[in-house]
N, CA and C atoms as a LAMMPS dump frame, in Angstrom:
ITEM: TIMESTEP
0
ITEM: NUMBER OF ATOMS
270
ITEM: BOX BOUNDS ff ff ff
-5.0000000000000000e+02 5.0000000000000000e+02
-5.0000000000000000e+02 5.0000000000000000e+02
-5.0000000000000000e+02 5.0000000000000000e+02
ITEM: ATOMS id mol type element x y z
1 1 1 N 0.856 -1.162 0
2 1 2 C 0 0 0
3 1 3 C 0.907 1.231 0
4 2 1 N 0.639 2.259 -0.785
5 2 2 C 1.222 3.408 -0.897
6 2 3 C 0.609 4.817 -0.096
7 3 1 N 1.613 5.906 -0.03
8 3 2 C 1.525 6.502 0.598
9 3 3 C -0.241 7.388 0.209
10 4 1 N -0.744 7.259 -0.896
11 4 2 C -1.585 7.565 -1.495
12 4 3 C -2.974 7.214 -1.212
13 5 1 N -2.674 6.181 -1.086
14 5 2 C -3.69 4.71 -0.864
15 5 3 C -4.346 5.155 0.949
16 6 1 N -3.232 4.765 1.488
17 6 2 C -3.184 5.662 3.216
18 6 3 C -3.987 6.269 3.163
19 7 1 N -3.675 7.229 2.843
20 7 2 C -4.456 8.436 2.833
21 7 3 C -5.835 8.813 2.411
22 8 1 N -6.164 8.33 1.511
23 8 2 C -7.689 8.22 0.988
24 8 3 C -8.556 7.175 1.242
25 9 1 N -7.925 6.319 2.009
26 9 2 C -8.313 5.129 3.356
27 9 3 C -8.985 5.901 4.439
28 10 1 N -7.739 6.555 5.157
29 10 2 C -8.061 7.322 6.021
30 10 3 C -9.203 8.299 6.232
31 11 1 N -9.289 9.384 4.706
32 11 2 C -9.73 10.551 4.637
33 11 3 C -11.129 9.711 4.405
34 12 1 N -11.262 8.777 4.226
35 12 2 C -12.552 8.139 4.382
36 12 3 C -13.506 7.757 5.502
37 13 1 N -12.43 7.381 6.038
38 13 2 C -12.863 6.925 7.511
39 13 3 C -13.153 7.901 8.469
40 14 1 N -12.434 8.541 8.483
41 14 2 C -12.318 9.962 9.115
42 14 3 C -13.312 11.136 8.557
43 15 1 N -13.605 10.656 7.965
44 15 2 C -14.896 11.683 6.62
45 15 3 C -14.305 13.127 6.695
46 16 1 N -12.781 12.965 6.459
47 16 2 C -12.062 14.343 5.715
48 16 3 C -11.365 14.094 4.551
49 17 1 N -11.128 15.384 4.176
50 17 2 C -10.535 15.35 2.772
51 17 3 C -8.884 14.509 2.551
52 18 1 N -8.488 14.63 1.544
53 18 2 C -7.148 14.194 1.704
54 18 3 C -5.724 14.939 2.196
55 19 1 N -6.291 16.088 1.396
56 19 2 C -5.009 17.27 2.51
57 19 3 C -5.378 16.796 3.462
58 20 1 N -6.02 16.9 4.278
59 20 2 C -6.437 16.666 5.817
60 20 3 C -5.459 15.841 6.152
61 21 1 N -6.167 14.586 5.572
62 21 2 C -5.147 13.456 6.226
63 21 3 C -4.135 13.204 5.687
64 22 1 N -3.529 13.836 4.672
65 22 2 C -1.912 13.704 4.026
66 22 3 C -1.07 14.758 4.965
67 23 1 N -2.064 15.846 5.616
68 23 2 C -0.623 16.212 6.796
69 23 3 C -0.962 15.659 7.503
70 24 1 N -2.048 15.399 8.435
71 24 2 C -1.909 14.354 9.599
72 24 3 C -1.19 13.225 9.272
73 25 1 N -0.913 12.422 8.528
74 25 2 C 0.431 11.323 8.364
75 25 3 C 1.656 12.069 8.61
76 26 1 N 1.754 13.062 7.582
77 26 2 C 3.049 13.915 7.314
78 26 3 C 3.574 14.238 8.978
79 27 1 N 2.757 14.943 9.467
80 27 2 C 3.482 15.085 11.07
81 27 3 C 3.588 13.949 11.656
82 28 1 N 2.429 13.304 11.872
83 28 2 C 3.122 11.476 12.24
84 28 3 C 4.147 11.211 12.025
85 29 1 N 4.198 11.321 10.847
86 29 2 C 5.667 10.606 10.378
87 29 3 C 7.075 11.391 11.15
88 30 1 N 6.754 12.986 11.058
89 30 2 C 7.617 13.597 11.441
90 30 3 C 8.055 13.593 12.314
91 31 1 N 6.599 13.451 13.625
92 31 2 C 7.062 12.852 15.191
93 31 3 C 8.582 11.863 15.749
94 32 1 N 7.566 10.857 14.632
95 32 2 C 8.489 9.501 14.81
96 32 3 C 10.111 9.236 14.6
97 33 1 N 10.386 10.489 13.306
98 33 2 C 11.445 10.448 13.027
99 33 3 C 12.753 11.197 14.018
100 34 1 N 11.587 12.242 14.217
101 34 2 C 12.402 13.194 15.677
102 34 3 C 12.464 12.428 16.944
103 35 1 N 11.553 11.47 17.418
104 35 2 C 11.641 10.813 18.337
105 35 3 C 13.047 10.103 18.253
106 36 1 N 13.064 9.263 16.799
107 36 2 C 13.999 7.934 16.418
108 36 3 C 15.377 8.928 16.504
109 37 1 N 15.555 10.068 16.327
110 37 2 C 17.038 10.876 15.539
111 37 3 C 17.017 10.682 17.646
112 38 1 N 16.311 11.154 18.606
113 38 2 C 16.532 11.782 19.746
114 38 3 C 17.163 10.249 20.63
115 39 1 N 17.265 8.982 19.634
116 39 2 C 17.112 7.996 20.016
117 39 3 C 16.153 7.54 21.368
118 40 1 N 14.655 7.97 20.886
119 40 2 C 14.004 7.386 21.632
120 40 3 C 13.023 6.091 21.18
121 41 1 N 12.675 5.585 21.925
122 41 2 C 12.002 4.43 21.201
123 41 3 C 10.221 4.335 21.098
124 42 1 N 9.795 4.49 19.889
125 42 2 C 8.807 4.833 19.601
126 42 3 C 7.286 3.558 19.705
127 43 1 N 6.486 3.463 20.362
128 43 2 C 5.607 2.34 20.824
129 43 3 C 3.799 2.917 19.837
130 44 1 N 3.393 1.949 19.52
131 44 2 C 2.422 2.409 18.863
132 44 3 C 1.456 1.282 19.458
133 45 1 N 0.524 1.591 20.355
134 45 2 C -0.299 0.074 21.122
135 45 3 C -0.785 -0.426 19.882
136 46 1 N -0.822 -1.711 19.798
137 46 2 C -1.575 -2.462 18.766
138 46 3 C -1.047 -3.003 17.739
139 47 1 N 0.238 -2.157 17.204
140 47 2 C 1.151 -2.234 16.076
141 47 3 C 2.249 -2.28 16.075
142 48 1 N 3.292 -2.141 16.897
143 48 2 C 4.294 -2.578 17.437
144 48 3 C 5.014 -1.014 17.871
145 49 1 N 6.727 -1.645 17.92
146 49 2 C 7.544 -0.748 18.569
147 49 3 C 8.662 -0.693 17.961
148 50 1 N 9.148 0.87 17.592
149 50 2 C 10.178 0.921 16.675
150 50 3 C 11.42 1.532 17.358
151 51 1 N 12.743 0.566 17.457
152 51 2 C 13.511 0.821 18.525
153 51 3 C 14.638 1.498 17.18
154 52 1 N 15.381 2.69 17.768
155 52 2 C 16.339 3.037 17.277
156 52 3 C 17.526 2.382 17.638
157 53 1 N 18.292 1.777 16.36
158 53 2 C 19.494 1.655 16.933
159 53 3 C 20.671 2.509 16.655
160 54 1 N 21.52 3.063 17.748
161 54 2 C 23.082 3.737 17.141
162 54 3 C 24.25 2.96 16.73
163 55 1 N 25.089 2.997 15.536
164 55 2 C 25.811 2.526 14.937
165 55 3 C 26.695 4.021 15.086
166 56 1 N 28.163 3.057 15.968
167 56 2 C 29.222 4.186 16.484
168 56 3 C 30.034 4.383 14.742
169 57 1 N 30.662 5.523 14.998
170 57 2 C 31.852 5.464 13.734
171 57 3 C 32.879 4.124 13.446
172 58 1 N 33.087 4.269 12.417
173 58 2 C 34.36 2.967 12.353
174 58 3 C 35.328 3.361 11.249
175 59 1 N 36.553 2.701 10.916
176 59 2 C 36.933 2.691 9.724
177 59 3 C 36.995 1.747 9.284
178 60 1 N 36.134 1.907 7.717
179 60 2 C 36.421 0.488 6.61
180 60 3 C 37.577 1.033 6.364
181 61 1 N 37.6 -0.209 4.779
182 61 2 C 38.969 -0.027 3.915
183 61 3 C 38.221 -0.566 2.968
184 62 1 N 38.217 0.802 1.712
185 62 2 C 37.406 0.741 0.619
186 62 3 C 38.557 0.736 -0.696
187 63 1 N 38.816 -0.246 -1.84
188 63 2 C 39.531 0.18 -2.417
189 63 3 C 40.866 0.42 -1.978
190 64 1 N 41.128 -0.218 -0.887
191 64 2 C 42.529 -0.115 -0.249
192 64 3 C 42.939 1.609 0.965
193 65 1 N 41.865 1.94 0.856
194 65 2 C 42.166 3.284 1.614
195 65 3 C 41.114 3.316 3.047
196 66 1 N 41.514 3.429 3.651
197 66 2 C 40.823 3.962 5.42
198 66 3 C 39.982 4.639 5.189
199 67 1 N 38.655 4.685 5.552
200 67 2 C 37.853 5.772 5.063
201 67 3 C 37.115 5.481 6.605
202 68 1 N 37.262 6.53 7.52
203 68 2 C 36.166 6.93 8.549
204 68 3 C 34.774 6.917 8.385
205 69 1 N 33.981 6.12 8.477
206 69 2 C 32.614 6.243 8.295
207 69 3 C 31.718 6.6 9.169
208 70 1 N 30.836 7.85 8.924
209 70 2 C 30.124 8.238 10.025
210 70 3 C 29.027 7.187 11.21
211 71 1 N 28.834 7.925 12.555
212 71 2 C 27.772 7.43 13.37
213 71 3 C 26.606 7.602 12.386
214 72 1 N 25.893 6.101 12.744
215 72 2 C 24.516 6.316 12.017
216 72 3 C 23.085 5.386 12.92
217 73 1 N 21.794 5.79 13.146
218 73 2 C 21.072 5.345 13.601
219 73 3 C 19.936 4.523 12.351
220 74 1 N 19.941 3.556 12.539
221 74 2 C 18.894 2.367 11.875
222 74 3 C 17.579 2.237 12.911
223 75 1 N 16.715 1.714 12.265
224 75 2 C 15.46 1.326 13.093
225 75 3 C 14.925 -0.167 12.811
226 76 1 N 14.855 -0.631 14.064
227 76 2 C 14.399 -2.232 14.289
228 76 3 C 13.118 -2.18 14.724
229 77 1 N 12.474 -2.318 13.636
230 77 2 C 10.632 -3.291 14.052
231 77 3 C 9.847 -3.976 14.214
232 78 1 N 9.57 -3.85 15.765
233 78 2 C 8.995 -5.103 16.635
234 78 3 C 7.421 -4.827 16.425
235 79 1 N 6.798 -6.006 16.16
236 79 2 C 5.672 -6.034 15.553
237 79 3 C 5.071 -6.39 17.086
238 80 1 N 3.661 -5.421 17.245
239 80 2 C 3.004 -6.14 18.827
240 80 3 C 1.951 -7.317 18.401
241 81 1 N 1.914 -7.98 19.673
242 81 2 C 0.881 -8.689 19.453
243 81 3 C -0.04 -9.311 18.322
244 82 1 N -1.001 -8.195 18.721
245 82 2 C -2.352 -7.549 17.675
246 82 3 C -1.88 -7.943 16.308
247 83 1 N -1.249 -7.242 15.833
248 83 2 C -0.643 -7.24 14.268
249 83 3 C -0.525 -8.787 13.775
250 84 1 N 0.598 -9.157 14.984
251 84 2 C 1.22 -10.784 14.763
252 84 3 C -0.428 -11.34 14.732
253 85 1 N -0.905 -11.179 15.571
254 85 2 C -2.668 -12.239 15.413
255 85 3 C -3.506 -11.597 13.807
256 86 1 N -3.187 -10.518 13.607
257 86 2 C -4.046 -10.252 12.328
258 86 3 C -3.124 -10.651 11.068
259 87 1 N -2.161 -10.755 10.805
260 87 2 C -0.972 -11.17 9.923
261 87 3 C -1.23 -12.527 9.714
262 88 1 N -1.138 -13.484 10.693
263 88 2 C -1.439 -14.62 10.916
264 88 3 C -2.321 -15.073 9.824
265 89 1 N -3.339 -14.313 10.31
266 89 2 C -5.116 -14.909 9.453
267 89 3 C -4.796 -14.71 7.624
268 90 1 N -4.018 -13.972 7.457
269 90 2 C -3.993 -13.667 5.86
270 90 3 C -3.405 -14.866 5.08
């Protein structure tokens, strides 16, 4: 499902338009990402929990040369419950 799709799901359900609910995702999304950069770990009841992880600096060797590679944060998603029981049925 696309970001498109979402949204005119939503704006349905919600009996608003699609701007409506294309920024209400848009800040959602934005929350989550500021949460994840602040490395906090983000819980959504029903749907799981998205843990940031930090990845310290290191140096590879690319092509024969040392190259310092920056700190970087990834995100690991733990699916709750709920989801795992509705996933299941499909």
């Amino acid at each position: 499902m696309d970001n498109r799709t979402i949204n005119s799901r939503l704006a349905k359900r919600l009996n608003m338009n699609t701007k409506e609910t294309s920024s209400i995702t848009e800040q959602l999304v934005s929350v989550i990402k500021d949460s994840l950069s602040d490395l906090d770990k983000v819980a959504i009841p029903g749907f799981g929990t998205f843990d940031p992880v930090k990845e310290d600096e290191y140096i590879d060797i690319i092509d024969g040369h040392k190259v310092l590679m920056p700190p970087s944060i990834s995100v690991k998603f733990n699916p709750g419950t709920q989801l795992k029981k509705n996933t299941r049925r499909i």
